[in-house]
SENU-322626 format. One record per residue (C-alpha): x, y, z; residue in three letters. Coordinates in steps of 0.05 Angstrom, whole numbers, padded with zeros to 5 digits, always signed. Each point is the difference from the previous one (the first is absolute). Layout:
BEGIN
XYZAla...
# end
This chain:
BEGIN
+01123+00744+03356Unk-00001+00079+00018Unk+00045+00048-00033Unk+00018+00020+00081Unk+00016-00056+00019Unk+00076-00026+00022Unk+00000-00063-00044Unk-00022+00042-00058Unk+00049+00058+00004Unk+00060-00044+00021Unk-00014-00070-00028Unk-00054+00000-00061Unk+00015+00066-00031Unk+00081-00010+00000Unk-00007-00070-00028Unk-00036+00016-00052Unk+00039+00061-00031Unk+00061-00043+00012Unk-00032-00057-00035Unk-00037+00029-00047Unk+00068+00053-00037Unk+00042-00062+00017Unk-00041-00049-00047Unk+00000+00061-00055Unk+00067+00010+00006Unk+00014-00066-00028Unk-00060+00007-00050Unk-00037-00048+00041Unk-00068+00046-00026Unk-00049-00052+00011Unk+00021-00025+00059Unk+00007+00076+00027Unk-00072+00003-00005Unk-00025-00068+00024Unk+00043+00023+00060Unk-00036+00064+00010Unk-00066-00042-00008Unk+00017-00048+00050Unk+00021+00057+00043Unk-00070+00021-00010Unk-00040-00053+00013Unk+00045+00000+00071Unk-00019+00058+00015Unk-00068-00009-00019Unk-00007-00071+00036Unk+00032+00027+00064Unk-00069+00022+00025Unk-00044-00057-00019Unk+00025-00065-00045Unk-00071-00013-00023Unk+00004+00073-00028Unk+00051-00010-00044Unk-00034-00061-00031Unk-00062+00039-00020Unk+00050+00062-00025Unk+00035-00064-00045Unk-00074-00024-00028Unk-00021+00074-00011Unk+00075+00007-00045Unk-00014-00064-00036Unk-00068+00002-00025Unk+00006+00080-00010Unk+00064-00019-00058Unk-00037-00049-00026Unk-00061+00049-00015Unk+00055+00051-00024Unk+00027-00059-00055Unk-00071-00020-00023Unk-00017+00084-00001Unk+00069-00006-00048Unk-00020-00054-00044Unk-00064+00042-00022Unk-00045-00039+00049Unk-00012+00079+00028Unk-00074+00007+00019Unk-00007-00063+00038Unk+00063-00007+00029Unk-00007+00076+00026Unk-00068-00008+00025Unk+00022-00064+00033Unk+00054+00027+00035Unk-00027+00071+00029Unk-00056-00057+00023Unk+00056-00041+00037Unk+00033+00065+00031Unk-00052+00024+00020Unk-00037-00055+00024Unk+00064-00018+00042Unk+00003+00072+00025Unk-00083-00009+00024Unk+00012-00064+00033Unk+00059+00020+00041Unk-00016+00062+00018Unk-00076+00015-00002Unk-00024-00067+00010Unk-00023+00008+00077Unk-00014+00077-00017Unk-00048-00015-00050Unk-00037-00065+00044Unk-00002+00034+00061Unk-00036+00059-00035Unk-00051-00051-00038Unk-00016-00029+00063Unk-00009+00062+00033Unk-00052+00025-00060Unk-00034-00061-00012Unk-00004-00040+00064Unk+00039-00057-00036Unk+00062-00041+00041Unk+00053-00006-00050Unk+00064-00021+00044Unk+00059+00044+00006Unk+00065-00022-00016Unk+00048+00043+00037Unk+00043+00002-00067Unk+00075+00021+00019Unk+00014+00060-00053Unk+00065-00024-00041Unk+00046+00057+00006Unk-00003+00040-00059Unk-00057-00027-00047Unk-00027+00056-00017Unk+00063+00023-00028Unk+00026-00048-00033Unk-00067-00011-00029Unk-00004+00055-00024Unk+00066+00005-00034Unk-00017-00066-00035Unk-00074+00026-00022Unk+00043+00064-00032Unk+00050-00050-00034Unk-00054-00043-00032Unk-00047+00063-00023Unk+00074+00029-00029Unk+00013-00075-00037Unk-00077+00014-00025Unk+00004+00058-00026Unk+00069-00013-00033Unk+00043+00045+00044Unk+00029-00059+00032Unk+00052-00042-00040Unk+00001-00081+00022Unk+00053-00012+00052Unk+00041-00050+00032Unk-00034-00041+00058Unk+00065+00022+00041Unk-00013+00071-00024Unk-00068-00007+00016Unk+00004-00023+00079Unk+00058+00054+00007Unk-00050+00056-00024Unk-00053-00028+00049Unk+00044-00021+00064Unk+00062+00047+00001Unk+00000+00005+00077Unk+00009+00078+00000Unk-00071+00014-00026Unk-00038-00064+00008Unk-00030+00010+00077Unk-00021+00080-00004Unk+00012+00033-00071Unk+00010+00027-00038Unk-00043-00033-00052Unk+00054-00002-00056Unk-00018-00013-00077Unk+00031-00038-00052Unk+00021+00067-00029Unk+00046+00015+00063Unk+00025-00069+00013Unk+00019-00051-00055Unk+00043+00052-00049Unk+00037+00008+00075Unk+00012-00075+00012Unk+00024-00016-00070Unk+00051+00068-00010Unk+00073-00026+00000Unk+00022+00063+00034Unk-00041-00018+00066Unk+00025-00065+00013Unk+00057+00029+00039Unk-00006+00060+00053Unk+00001+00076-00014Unk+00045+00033+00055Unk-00053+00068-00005Unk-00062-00038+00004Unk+00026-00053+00052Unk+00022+00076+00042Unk-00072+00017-00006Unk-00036-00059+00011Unk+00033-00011+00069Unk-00019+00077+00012Unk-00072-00013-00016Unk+00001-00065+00039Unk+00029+00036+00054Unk-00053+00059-00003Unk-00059-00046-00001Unk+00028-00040+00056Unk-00001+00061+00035Unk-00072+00009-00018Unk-00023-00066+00029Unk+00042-00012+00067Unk+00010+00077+00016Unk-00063+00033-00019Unk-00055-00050-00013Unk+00005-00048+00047Unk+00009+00050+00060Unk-00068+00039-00027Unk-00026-00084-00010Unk-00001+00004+00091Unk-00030+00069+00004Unk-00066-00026-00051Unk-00004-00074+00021Unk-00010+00029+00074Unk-00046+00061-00025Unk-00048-00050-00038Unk+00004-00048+00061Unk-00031+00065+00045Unk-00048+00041-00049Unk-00050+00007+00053Unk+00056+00037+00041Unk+00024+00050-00059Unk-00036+00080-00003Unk-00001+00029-00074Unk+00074+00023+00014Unk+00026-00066+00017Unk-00044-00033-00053Unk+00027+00047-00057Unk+00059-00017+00029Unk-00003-00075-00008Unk-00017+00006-00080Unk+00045+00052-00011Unk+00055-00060+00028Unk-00027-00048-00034Unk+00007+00035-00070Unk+00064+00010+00007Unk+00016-00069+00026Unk-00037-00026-00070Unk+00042+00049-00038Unk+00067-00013+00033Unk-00008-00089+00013Unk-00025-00004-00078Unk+00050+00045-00038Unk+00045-00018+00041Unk-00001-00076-00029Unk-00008+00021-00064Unk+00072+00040+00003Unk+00035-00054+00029Unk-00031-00046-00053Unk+00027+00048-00050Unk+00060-00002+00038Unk+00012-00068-00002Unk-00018+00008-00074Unk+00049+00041-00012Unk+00056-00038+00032Unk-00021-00061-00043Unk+00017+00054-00056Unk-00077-00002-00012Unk-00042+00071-00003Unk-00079-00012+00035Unk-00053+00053-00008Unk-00004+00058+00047Unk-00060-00008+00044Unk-00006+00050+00032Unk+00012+00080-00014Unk-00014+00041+00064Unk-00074-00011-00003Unk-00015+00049+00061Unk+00014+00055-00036Unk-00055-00016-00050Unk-00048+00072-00016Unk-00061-00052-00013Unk-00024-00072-00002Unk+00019-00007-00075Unk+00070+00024+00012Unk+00007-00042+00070Unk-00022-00065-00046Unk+00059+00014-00052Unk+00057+00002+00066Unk-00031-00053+00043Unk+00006-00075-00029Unk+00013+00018-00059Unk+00009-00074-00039Unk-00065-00015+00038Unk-00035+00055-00029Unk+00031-00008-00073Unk-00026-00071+00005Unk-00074+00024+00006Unk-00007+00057-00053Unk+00047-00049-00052Unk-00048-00061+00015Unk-00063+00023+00037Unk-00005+00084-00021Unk+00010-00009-00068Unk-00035-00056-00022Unk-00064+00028+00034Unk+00005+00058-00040Unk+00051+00047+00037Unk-00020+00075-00015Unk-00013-00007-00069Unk-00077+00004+00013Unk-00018+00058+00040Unk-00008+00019+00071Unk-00050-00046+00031Unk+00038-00061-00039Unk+00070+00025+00028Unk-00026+00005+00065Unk-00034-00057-00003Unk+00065-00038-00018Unk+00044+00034+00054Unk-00052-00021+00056Unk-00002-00079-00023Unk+00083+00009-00002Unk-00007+00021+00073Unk-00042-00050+00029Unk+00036-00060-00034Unk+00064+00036+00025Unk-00028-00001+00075Unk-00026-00076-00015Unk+00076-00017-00016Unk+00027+00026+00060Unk-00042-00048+00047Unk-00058-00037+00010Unk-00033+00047+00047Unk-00050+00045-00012Unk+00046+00064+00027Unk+00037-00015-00058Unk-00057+00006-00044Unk-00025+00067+00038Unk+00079+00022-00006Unk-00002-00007-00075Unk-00072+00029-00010Unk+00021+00061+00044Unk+00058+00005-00044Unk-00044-00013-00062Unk-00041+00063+00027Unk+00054+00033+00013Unk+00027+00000-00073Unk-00052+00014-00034Unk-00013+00065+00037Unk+00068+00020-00019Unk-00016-00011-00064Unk-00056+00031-00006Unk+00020+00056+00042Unk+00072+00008-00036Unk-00018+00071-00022Unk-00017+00024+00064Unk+00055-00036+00043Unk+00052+00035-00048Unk-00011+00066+00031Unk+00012-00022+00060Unk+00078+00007+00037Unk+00036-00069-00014Unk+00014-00003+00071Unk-00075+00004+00017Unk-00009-00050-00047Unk+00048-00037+00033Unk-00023+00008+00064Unk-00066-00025-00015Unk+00014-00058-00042Unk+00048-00028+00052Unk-00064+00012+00053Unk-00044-00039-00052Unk+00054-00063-00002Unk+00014+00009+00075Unk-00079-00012+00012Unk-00009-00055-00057Unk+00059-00033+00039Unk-00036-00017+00058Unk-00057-00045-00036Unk+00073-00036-00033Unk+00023-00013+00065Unk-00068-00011+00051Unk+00002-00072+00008Unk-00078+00004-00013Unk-00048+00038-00007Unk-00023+00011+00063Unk+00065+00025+00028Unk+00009+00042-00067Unk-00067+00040+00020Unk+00016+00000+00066Unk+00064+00032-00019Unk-00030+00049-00047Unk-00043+00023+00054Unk+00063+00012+00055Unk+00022+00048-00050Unk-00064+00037-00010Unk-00032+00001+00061Unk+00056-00019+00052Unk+00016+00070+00026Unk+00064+00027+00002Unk+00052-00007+00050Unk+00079-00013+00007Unk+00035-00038-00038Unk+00014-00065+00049Unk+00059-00018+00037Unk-00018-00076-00024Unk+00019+00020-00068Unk+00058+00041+00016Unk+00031-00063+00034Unk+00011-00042-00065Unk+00052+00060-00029Unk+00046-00006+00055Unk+00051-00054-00026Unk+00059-00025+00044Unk+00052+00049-00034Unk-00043+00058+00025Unk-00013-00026+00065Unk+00083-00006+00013Unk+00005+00073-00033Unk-00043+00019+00058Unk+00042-00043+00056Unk+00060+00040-00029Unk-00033+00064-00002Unk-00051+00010+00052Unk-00055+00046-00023Unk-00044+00022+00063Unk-00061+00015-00055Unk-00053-00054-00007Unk-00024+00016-00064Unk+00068+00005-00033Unk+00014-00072+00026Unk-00077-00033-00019Unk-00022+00048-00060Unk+00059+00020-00036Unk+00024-00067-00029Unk-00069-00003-00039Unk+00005+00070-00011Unk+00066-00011-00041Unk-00017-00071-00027Unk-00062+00034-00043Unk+00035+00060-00013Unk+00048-00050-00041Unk-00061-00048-00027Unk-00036+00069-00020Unk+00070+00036-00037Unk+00008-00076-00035Unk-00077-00003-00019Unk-00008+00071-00024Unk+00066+00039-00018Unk+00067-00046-00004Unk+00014-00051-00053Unk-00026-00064-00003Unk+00047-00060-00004Unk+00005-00002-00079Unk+00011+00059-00003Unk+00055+00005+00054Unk+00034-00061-00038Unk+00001+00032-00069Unk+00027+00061+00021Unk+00054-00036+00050Unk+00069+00008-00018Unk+00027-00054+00046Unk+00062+00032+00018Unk+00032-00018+00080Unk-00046+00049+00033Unk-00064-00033-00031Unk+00028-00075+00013Unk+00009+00012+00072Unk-00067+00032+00007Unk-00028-00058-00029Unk+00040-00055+00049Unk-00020+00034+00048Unk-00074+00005-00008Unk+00002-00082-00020Unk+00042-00015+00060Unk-00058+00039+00048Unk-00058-00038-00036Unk+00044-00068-00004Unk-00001+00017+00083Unk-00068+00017+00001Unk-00021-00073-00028Unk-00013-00023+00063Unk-00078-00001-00005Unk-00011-00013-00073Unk-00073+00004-00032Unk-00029-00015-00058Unk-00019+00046-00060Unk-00077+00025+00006Unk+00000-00008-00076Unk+00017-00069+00015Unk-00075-00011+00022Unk-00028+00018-00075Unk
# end
């Protein structure tokens, strides 16, 4: 089920606040969350049935590792179940990737199995690996099997992120205090909701045309056309992803429940290291915690700390996708932050917004490996922008910015000058993308510092009721894919 969707915003979501602050009011608490969880797995099953039966076997045997880690059974119970996580993870997901690659090397003829990805394995995976190493290493007190499937399946967080901890979750579910709805928090988790919606239907999904069209015609783009392209596409990343993760926070917070922040205007990162802290953040906490660290983390000298970041980077591109653009993606980023680090001294002199200005190039360019379907296309990409000459920017582009509401502005108001009517609906679409990216406040920070008075509310009804209208061609999350 998508958060824009209509069954989800006026069916799913409404029944379960109703259900779940109704069952608490009568200090139903149990039953409050079995509600949510079944709510969940609804949600969760609404894409695929057989998904939510391997989602069910990955919760099951996952608690039962976490009870045998409790008894003291820790070093084979631990080993065992990173083994089954990840194993699961390799099968589903990397399965074909890795045969198709084998045969390719060694002439063999493994068969391929044309594995569906289950939506969302790699994070939930991942949030189970985290709970299990957090059980080892004593961090993690022994919790209720209800508990448990809550943590892993709360529909907010369980198709996209964030990757949530034990930490952030269980003192949440058991506090008396949040069993019944905070009139503040509810305020600003339909705000953030709202804002992310806006992200996805308004912004995303209209930039979603202008690249699905420009990577369907690469041999036809110049290098201004090209740039162009990426440029889009970076921002259609940016807005589709964060913009899930606020309205999964928002949600959160109307279930009187506080997730992560995700996101923290990565764009206006001065470097690679800094752009890693703002961009996925839970994703990147999970690899220095369990991957960084362990290997040594900085305690061991240059070469060792850049040795570390760089195998950080590559498994980081190898989660994203089975596809070796992913891998090139996270190498380039690897690359990429080890320079900074090794250049930090230097790239302080520097003005921030040069710094700026050329870390957002270096992410704009790495984008285009994340997105090429293959390889082929990504280097045939990578040479449009180099070598493609300049030119215009084209009409065909211009054409996906010019939304019915404009086009009746126009009938209204005739304007006699073509490039006012074809170029200056893109021209003021980006200006807004670019003033969100790179100066305004991002959504959490728009919530906290929302006072929710009359003015605010009706800003906010208004914004839902133009995405609630925009609805009409719903898509899917990219992060969905991962």
């Amino acid at each position: 089920m998508l958060f824009n969707s209509y069954i989800f915003i006026f069916l799913f979501l409404p029944a379960v606040l109703a259900g779940y602050y109704f069952l608490n009011s009568i200090k139903k608490y149990t039953a409050a969350q079995v509600l949510v969880i079944g709510m969940s797995c609804w949600f969760y099953a609404y894409f695929n049935l057989s998904y939510l039966l391997l989602l069910g076997l990955s919760v099951v045997l996952n608690y039962f590792f976490h009870c045998q880690i409790c008894r003291g059974r820790k070093r084979v119970y631990i080993i065992a179940g990173v083994t089954f996580n990840l194993l699961l993870l390799c099968y589903f997901k990397y399965f074909d990737f890795f045969a198709e690659n084998i045969n390719a090397v060694f002439g063999t003829s493994f068969l391929l199995r044309n594995i569906v990805l289950p939506l969302g394995i790699s994070f939930f995976t991942f949030q189970q690996i985290s709970f299990l190493a957090d059980t080892y290493k004593g961090e993690a007190a022994r919790c209720g099997f209800i508990e448990y499937t809550l943590f892993v399946v709360f529909f907010p967080q369980l198709i996209a992120g964030p990757i949530v901890t034990h930490g952030e979750m269980m003192a949440q579910f058991r506090a008396p205090e949040r069993k019944m709805p905070d009139g503040d928090l509810f305020a600003k988790g339909i705000l953030l909701f709202t804002l992310g919606l806006a992200k996805k239907v308004i912004l995303a999904d209209t930039l979603g045309q202008v690249v699905d069209w420009g990577y369907g015609a690469i041999g036809v783009l110049d290098s201004t056309n090209a740039i162009i392209i990426s440029v889009l596409y970076t921002f259609q990343l940016y807005f589709d992803f964060s913009g899930y993760c606020d309205m999964a926070k928002g949600i959160g917070c109307m279930l009187h429940i506080e997730l992560p922040v995700n996101f923290n205007s990565p764009y206006q990162s001065a470097g690679i290291i800094e752009f890693w802290k703002r961009w996925h953040i839970t994703l990147g906490r999970f690899f220095t915690k369990y991957v960084y660290i362990p290997l040594g983390g900085n305690r061991h000298g240059k070469f060792k700390t850049c040795r570390n970041s760089f195998i950080v980077f590559f498994l980081s591109g190898l989660w994203h996708g089975a596809n070796w653009t992913f891998v090139l993606w996270g190498v380039m980023h690897g690359v990429g932050y080890i320079l900074d680090y090794l250049g930090r001294p230097f790239f302080k002199k520097l003005p921030r917004p040069v710094m700026v200005f050329l870390t957002f190039c270096f992410v704009d360019l790495a984008f285009v490996a994340f997105r090429a379907p293959d390889l082929g296309a990504m280097c045939e990409m990578y040479r449009q922008i180099f070598t493609g000459g300049f030119g215009l920017p084209m009409a065909e582009i211009a054409v996906f910015f010019k939304g019915n509401l404009w086009n009746y502005l126009f009938q209204v108001v005739p304007c006699g000058s073509v490039f006012i009517v074809e170029y200056l609906p893109w021209v003021l679409f980006m200006c807004l993308a670019f003033y969100l990216a790179f100066i305004g406040k991002n959504a959490a920070e728009r919530a906290e510092r929302s006072r929710f008075g009359i003015p605010g509310a009706m800003g906010t009804a208004v914004l839902f009721l133009y995405c609630v209208i925009s609805l009409a061609g719903v898509s899917s999350f990219l992060y969905f894919n991962f």
